[in-house]
Backbone as CSV, one residue per row, in Angstrom:
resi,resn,N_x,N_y,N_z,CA_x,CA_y,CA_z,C_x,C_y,C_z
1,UNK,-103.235,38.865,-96.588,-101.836,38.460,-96.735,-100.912,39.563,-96.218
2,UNK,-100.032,39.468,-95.617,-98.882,39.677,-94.823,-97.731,40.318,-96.700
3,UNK,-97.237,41.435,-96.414,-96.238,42.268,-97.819,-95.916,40.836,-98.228
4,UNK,-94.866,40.685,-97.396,-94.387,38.867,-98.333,-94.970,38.216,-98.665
5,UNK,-95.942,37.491,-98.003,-96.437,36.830,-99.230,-97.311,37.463,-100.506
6,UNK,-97.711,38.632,-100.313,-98.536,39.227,-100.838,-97.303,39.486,-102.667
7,UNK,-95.893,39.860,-101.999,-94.863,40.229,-103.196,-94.593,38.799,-103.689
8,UNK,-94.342,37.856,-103.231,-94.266,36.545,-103.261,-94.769,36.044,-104.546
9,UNK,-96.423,36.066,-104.117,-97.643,35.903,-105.615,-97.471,36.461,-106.448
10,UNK,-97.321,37.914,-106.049,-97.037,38.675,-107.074,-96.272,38.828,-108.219
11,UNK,-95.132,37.697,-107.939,-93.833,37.963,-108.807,-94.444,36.701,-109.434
12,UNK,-94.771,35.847,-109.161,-95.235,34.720,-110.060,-96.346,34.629,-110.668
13,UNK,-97.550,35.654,-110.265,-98.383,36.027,-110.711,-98.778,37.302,-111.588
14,UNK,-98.553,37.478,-112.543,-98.372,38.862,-113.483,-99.714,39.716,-113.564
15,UNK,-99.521,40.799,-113.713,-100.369,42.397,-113.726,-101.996,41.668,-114.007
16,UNK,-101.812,40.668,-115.112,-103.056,40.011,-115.261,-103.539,38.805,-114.264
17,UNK,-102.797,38.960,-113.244,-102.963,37.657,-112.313,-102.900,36.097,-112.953
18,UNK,-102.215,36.180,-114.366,-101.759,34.864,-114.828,-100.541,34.524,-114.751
19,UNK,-99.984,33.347,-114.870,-98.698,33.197,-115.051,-97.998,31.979,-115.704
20,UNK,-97.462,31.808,-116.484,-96.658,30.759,-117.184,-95.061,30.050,-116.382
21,UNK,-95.803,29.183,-116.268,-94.694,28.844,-115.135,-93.797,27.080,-116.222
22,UNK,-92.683,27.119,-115.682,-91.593,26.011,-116.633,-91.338,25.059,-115.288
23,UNK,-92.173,24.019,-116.086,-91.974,22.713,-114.810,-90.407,22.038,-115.253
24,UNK,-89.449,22.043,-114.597,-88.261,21.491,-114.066,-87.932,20.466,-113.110
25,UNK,-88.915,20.004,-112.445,-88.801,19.219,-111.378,-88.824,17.747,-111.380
26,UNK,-89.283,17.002,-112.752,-89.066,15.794,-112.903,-87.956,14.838,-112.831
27,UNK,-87.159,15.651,-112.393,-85.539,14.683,-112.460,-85.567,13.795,-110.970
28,UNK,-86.684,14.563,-109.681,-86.335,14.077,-108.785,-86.751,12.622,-108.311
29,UNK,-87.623,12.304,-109.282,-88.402,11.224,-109.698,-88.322,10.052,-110.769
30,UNK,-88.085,11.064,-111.869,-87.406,10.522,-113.169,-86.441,10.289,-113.140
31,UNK,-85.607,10.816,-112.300,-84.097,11.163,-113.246,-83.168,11.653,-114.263
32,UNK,-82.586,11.093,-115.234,-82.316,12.321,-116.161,-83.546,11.737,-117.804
33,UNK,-84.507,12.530,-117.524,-85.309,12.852,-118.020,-84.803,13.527,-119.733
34,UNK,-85.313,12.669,-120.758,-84.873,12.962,-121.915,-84.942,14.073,-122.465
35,UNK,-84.179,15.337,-122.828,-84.205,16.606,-122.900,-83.481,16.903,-121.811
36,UNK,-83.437,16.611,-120.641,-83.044,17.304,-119.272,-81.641,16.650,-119.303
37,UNK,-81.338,16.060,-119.609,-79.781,15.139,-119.078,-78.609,16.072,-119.316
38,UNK,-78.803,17.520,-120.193,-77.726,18.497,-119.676,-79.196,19.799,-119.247
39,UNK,-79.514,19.780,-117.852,-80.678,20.842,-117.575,-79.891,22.231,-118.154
40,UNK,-79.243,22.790,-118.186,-78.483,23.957,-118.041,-78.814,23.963,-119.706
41,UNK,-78.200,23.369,-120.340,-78.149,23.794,-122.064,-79.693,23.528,-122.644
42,UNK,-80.766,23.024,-121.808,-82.170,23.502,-122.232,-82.433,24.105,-121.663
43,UNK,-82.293,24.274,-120.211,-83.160,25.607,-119.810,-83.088,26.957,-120.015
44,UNK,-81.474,27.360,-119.850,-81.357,28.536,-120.039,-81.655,29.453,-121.340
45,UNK,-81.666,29.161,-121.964,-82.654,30.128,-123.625,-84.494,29.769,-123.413
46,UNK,-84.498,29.471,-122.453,-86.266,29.558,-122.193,-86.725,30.781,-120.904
47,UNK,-85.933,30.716,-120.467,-85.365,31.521,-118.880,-86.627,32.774,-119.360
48,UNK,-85.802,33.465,-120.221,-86.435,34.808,-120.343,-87.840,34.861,-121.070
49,UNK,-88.649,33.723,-120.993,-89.663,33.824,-121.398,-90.454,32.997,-120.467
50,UNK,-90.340,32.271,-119.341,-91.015,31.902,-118.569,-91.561,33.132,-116.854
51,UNK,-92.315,33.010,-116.969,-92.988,34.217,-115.553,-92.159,33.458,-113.883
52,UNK,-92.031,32.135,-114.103,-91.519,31.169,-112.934,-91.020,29.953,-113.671
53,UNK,-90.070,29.581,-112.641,-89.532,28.491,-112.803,-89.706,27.367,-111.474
54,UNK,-90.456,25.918,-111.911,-90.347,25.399,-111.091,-89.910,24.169,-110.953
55,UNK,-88.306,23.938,-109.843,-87.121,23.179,-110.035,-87.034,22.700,-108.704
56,UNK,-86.047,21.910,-108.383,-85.251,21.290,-107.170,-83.959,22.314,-107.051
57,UNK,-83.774,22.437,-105.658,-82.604,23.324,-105.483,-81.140,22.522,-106.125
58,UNK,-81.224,21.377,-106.254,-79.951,20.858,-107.108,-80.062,21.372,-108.372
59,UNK,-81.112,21.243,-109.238,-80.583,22.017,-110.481,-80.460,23.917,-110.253
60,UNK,-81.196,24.262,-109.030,-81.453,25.502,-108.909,-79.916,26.174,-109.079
61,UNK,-79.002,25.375,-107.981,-77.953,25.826,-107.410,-76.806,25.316,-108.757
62,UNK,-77.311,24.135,-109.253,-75.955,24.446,-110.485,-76.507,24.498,-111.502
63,UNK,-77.594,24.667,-112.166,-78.137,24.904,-113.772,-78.302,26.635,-113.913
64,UNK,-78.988,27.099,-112.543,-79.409,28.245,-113.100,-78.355,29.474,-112.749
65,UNK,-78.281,30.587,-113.880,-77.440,31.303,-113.549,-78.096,32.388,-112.512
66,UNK,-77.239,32.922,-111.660,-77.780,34.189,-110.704,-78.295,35.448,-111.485
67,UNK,-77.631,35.636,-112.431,-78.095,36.450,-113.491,-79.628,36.386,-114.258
68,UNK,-79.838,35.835,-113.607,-81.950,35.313,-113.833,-82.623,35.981,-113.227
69,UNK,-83.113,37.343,-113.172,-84.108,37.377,-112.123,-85.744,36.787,-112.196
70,UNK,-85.674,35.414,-112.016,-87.083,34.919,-112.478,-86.872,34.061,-111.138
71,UNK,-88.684,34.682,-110.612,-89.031,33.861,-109.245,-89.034,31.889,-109.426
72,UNK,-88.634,31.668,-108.265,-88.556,30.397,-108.357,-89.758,29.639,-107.147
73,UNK,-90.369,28.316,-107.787,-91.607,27.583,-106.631,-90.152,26.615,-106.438
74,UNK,-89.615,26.356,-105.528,-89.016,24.868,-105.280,-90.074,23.877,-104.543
75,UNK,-89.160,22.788,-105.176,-90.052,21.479,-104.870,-89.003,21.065,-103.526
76,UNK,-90.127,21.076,-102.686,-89.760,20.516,-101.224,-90.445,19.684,-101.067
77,UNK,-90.633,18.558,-101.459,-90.988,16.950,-101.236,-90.304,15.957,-102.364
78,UNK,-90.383,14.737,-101.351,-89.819,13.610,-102.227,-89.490,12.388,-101.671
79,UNK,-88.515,11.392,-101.858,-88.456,10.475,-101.138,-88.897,9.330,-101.912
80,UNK,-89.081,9.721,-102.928,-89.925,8.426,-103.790,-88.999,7.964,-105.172
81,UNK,-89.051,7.443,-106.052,-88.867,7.449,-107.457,-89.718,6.606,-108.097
82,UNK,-89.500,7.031,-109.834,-90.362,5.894,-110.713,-90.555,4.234,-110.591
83,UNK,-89.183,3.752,-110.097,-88.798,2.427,-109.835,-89.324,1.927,-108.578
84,UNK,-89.672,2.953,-107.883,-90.476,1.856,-106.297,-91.535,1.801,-106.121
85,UNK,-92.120,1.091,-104.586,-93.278,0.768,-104.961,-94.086,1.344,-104.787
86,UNK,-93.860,2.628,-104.521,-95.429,3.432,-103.965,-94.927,4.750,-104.854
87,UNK,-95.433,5.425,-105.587,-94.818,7.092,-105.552,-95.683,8.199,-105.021
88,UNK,-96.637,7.365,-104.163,-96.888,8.531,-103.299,-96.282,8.561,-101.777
89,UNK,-95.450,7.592,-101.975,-94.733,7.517,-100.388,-93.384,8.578,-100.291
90,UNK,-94.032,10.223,-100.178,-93.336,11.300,-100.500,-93.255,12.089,-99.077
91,UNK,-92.466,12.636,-98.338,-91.852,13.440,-97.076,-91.598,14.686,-97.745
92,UNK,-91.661,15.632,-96.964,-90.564,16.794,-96.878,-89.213,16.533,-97.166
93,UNK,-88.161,16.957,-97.640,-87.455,17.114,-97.984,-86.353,18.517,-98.160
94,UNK,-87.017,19.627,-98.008,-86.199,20.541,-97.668,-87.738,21.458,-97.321
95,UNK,-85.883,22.249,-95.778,-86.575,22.396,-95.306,-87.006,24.335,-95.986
96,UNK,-87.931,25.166,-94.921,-88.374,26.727,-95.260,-87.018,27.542,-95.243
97,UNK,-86.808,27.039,-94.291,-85.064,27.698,-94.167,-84.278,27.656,-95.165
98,UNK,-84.761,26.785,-95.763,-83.534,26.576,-97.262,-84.022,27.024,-98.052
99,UNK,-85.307,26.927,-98.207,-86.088,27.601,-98.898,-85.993,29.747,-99.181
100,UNK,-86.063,30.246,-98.126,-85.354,31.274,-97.918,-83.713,31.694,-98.254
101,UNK,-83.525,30.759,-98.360,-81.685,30.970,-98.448,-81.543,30.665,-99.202
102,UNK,-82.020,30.617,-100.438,-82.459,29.860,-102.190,-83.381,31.133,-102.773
103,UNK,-83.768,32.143,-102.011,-84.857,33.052,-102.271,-85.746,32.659,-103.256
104,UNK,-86.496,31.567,-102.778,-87.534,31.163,-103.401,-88.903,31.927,-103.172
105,UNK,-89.835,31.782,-104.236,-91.034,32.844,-104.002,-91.807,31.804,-103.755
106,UNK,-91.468,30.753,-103.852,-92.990,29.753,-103.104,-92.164,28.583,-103.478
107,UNK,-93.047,27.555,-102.873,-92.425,26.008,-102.022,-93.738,25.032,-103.221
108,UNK,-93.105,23.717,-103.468,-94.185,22.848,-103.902,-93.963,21.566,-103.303
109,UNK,-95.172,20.736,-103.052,-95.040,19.892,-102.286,-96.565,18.901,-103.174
110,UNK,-96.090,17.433,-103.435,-97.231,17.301,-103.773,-97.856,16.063,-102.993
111,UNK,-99.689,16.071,-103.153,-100.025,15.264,-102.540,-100.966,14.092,-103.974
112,UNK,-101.352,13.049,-102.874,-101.621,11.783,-103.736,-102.926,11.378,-102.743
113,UNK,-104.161,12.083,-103.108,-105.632,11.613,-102.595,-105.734,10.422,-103.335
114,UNK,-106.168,9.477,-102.611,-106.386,8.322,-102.893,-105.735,7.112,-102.669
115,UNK,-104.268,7.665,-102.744,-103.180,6.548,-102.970,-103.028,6.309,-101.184
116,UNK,-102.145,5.325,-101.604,-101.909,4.299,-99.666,-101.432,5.560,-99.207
117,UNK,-100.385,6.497,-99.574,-99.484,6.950,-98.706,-100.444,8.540,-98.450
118,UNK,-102.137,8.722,-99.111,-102.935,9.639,-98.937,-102.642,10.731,-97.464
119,UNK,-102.385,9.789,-96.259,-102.630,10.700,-94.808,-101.430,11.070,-95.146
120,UNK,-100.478,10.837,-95.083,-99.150,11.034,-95.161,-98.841,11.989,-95.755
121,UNK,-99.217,12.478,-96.870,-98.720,13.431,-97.754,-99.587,14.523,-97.583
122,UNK,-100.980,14.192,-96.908,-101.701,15.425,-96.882,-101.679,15.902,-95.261
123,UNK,-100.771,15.499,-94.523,-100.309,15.686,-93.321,-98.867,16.591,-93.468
124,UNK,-98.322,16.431,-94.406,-97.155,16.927,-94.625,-97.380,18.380,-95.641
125,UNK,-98.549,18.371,-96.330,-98.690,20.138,-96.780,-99.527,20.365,-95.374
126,UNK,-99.956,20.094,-94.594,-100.550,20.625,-93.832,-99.470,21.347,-92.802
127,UNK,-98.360,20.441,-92.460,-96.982,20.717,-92.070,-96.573,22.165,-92.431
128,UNK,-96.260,21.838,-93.661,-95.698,22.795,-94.388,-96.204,24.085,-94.565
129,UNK,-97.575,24.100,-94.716,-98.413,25.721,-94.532,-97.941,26.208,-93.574
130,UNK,-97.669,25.407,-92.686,-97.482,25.960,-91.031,-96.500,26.440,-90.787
131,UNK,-95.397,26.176,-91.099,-94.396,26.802,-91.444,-93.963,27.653,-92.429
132,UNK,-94.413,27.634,-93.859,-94.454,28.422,-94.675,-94.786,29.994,-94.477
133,UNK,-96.053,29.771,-93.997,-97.356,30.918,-93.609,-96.513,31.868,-92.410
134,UNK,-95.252,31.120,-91.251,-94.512,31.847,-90.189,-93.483,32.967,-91.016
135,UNK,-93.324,32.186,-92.279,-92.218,33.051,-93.069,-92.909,33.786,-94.164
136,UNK,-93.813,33.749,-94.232,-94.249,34.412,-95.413,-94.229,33.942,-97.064
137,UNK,-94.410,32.526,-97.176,-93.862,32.000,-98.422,-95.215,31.241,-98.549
138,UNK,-95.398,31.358,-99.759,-96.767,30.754,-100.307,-96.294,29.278,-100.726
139,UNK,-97.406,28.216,-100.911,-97.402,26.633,-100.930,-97.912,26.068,-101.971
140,UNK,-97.358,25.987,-103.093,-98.206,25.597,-104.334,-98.118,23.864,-103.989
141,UNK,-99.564,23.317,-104.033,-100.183,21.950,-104.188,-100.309,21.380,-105.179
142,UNK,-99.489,20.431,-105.143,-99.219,19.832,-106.583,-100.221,18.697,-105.997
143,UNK,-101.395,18.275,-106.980,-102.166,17.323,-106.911,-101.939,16.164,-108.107
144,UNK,-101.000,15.083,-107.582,-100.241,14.040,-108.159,-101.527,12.948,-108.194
145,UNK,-101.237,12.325,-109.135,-101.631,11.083,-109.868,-100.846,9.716,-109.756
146,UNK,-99.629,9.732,-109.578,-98.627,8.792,-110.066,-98.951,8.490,-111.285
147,UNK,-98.840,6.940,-111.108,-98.785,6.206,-112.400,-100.061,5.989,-112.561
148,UNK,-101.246,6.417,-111.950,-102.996,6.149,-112.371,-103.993,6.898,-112.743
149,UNK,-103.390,7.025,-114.646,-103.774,8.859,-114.815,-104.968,9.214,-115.210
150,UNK,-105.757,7.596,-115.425,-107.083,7.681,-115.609,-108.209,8.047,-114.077
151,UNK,-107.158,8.727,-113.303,-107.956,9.506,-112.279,-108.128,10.864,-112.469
152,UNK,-107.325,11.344,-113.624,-107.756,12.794,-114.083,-108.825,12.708,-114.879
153,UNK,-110.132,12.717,-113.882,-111.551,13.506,-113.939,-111.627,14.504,-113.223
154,UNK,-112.918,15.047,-113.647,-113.276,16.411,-113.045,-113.542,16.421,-111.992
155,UNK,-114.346,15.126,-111.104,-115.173,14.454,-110.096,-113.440,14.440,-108.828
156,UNK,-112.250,13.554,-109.278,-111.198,13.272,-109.019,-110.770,14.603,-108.611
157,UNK,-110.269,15.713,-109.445,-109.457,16.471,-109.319,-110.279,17.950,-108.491
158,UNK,-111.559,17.779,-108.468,-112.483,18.599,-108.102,-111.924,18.365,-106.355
159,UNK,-112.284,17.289,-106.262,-112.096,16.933,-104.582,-110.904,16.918,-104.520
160,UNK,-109.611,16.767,-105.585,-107.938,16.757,-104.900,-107.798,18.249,-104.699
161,UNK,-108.265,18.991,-105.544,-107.940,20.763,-105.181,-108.434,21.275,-104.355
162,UNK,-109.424,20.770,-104.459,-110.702,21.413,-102.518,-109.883,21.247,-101.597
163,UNK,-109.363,20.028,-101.455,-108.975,19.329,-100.328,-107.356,20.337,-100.188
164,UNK,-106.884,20.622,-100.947,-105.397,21.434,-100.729,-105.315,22.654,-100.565
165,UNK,-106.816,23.138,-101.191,-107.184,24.522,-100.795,-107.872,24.696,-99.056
166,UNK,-108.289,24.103,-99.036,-108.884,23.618,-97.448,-107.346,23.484,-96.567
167,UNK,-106.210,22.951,-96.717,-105.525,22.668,-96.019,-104.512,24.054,-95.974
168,UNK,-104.743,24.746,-96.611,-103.875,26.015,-96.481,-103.097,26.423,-98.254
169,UNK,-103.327,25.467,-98.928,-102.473,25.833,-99.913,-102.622,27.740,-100.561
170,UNK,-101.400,28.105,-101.201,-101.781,29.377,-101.645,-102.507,29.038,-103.120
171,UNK,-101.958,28.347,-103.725,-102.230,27.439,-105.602,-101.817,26.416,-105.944
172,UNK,-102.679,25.693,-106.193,-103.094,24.185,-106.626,-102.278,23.635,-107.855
173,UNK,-101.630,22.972,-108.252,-101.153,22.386,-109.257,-102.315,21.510,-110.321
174,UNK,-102.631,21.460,-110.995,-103.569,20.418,-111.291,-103.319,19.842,-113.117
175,UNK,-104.331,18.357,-112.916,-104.539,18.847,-114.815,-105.554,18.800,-115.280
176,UNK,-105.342,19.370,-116.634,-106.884,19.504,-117.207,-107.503,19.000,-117.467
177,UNK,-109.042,18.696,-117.486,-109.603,17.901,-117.752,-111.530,18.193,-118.363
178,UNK,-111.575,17.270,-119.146,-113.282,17.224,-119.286,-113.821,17.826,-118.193
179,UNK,-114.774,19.138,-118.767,-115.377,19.891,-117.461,-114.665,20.149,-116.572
180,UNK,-113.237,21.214,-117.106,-112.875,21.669,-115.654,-113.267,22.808,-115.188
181,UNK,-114.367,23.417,-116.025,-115.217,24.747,-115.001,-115.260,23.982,-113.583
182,UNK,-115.658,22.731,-113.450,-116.155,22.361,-112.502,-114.616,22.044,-111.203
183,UNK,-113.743,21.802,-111.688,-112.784,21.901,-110.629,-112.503,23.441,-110.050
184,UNK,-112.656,24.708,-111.466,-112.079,26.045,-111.312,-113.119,26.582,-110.186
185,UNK,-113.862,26.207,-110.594,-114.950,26.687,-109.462,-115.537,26.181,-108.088
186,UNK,-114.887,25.078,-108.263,-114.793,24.196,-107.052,-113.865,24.961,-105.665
187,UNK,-112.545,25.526,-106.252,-111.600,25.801,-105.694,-111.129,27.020,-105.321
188,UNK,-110.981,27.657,-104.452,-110.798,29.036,-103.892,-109.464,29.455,-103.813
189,UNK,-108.692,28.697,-104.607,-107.379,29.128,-104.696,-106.783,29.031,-105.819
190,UNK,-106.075,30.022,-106.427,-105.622,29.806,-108.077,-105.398,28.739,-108.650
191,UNK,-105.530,28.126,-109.801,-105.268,26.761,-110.367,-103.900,27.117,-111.648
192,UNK,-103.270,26.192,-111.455,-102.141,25.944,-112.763,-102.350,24.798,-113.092
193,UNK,-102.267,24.592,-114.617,-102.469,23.415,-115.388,-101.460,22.935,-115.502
194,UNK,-101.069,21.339,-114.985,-99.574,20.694,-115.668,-100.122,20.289,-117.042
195,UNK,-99.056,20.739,-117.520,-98.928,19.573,-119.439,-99.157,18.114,-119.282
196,UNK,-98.304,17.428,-118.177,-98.826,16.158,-118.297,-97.116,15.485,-119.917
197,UNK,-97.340,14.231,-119.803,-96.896,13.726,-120.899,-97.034,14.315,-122.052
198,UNK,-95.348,14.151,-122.287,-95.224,14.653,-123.779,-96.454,14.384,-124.698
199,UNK,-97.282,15.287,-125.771,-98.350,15.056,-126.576,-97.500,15.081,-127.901
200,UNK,-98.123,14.223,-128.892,-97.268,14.222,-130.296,-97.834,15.623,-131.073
201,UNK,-98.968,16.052,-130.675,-99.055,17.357,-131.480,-99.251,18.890,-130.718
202,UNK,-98.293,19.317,-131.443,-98.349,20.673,-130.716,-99.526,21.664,-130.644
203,UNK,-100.332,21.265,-131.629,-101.487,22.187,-131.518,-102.427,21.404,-130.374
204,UNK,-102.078,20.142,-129.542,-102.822,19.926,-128.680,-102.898,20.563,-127.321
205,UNK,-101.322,20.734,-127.172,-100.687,21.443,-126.542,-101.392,22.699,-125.912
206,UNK,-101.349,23.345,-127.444,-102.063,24.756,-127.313,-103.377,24.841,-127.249
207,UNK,-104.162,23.926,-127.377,-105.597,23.914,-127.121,-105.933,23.305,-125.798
208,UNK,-105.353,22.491,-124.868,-105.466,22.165,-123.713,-105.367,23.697,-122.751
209,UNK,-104.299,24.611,-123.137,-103.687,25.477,-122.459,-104.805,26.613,-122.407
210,UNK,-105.094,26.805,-123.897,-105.899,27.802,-123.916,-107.972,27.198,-123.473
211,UNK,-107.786,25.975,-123.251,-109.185,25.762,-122.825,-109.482,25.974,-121.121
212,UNK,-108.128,25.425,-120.869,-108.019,25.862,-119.405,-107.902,26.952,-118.521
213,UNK,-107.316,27.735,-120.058,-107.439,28.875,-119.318,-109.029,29.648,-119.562
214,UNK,-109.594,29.401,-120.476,-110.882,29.952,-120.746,-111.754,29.208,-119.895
215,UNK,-111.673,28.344,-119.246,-112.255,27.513,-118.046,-112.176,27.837,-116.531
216,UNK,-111.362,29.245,-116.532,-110.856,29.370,-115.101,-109.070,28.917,-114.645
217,UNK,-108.870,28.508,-115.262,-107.213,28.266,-114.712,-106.442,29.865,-114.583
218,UNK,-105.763,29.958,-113.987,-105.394,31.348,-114.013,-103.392,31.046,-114.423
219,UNK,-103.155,30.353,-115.287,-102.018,29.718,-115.701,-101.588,28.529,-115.810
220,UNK,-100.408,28.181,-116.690,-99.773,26.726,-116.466,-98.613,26.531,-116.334
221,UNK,-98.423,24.909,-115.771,-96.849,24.901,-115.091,-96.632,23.797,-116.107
222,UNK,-96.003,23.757,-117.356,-96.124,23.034,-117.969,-94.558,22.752,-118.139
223,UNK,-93.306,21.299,-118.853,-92.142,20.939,-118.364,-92.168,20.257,-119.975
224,UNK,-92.605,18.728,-120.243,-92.169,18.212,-121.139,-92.556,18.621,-122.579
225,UNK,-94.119,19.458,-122.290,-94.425,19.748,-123.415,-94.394,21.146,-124.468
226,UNK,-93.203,21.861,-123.027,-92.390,23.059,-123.911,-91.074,22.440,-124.091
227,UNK,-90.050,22.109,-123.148,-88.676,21.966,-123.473,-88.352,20.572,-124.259
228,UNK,-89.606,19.255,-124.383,-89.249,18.187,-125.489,-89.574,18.795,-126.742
229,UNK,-90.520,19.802,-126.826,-90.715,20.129,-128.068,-89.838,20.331,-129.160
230,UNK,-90.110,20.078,-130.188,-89.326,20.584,-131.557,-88.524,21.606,-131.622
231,UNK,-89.473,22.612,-131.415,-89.253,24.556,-131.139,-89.638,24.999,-129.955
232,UNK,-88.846,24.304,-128.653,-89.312,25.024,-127.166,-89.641,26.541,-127.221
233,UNK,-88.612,27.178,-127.554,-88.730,28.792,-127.699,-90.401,29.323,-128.181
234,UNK,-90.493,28.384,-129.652,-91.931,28.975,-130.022,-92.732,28.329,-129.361
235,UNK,-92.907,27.126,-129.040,-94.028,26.648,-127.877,-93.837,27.669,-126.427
236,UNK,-93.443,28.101,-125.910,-93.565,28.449,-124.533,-93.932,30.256,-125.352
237,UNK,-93.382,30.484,-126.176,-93.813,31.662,-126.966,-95.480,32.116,-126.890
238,UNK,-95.645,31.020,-128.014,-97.551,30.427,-128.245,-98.239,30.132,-126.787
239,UNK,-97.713,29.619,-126.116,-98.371,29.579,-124.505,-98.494,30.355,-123.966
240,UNK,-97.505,31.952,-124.171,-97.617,32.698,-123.136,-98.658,33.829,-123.770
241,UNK,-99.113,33.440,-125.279,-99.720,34.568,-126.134,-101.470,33.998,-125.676
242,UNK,-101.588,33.138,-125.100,-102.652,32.132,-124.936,-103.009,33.060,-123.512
243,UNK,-102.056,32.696,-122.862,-102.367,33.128,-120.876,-102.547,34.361,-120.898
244,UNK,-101.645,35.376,-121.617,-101.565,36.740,-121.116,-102.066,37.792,-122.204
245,UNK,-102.550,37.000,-123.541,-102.920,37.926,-124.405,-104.420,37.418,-124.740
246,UNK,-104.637,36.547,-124.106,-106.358,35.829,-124.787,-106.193,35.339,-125.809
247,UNK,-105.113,35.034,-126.738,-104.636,34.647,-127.909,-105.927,33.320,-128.447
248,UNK,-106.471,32.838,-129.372,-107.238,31.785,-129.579,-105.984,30.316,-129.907
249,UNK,-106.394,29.720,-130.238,-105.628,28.408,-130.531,-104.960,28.513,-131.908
250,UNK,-105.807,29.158,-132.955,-105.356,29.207,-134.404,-104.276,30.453,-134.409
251,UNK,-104.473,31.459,-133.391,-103.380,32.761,-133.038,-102.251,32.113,-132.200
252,UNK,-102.495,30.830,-131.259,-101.263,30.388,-131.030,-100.172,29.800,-131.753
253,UNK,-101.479,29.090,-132.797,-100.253,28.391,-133.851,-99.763,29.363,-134.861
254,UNK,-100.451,30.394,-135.211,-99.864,31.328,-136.227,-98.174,31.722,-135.809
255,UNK,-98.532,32.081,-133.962,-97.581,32.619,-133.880,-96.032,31.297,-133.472
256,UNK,-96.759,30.095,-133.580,-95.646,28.978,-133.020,-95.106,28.914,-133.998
257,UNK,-95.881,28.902,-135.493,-95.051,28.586,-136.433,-94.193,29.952,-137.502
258,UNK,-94.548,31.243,-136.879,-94.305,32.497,-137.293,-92.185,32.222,-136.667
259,UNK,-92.378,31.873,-135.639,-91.507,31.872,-134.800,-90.485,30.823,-134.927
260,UNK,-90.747,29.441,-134.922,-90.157,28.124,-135.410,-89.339,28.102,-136.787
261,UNK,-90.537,29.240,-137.714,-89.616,29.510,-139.092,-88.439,30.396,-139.045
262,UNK,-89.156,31.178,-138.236,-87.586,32.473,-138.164,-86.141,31.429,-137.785
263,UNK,-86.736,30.500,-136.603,-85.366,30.820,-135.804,-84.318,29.423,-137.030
264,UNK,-85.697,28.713,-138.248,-84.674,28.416,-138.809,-83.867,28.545,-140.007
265,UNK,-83.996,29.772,-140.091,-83.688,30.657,-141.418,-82.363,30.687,-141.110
């Protein structure tokens, strides 16, 4: 790797080569996403406890304050929403250039193996490395599901991460799943776990996070199931004691609920 990208990883990737990253990006799809419909008055009191943030330059440019120094992945694809008929029928959307002029530390773009719009989207990170890689900006691969989530197997997601690591990606987006030694090891390029749909219990939360990471994940990019939470602060708290301290599941909840009580005293 070339200094830039090499500082790039680095800032999103911490001393332990893990990182806790705050998924933001569902609005471009969703829309205003329950919790998100003022982004600014949830995100910002999580700010200083996430390693990355990963958003659309619309909330980038009016939610987040400049006063943040926390690296940002923007999402440069789209073209789709919940309401139509394909959601893997996804383009580029902004371009490296903007990307740079946003000082973003890496770009996300996701693809949909399997689905109709499959060449299409995996033609377009292939795009995008290519340009990325001229500037020095790393390509996190978001390996999307849509709406068919009973394709998160190990068998499924094994071959969606190969396939993005093969195409240039720098780190894979993925989710967790039954036997994911077998995706972590499948794949030659760092893995982040999405949360996936809100879960009703928080200690599931924390046991998905911390299995994945004891499985090889080297972090997670997780969105609904820190900022819908009850106590975002102590969930993304307990997550980051999981990634960067080896914390167990019963040490995550000690400390979710150590934390949840304080803040309501």
């Amino acid at each position: 790797m070339d200094w830039g990208m090499k500082n790039r990883m680095r800032r999103i990737f911490q001393q332990d080569g893990k990182t806790v990253m705050l998924a933001l990006d569902h609005g471009y799809f969703l829309g205003a996403v329950s919790r998100l419909e003022n982004p600014a008055k949830t995100i910002t009191p999580l700010i200083p406890y996430a390693d990355a943030l990963m958003l659309t330059r619309g909330i980038l440019r009016n939610c987040i304050d400049t006063k943040f120094d926390v690296p940002v992945v923007l999402r440069v694809s789209g073209g789709n929403s919940i309401i139509g008929k394909d959601l893997s029928n996804e383009d580029i959307t902004v371009s490296i250039k903007e990307a740079i002029r946003l000082n973003a530390s890496a770009v996300a773009l996701s693809i949909y193996v399997g689905a109709d719009y499959e060449h299409q989207t995996l033609v377009n990170l292939g795009r995008l490395v290519n340009e990325a890689e001229d500037a020095g900006m790393p390509v996190l691969a978001v390996t999307a599901v849509g709406k068919e989530l009973e394709k998160r197997d190990a068998k499924y997601l094994s071959f969606s991460c190969r396939i993005a690591a093969e195409q240039g990606a720098r780190f894979v987006k993925t989710y967790y799943c039954q036997d994911f030694y077998k995706v972590a090891e499948s794949c030659p390029v760092p893995l982040v776990i999405a949360g996936g749909p809100k879960l009703k219990n928080d200690a599931d939360v924390l046991k998905i996070a911390h299995d994945a990471i004891r499985e090889g994940a080297k972090g997670v990019d997780m969105g609904r199931n820190i900022w819908q939470s009850r106590e975002a602060i102590a969930m993304i708290s307990a997550i980051k004691s999981i990634v960067h301290e080896n914390a167990s599941v019963n040490k995550a909840v000690e400390i979710f609920n150590s934390i949840a009580n304080k803040r309501k005293k």
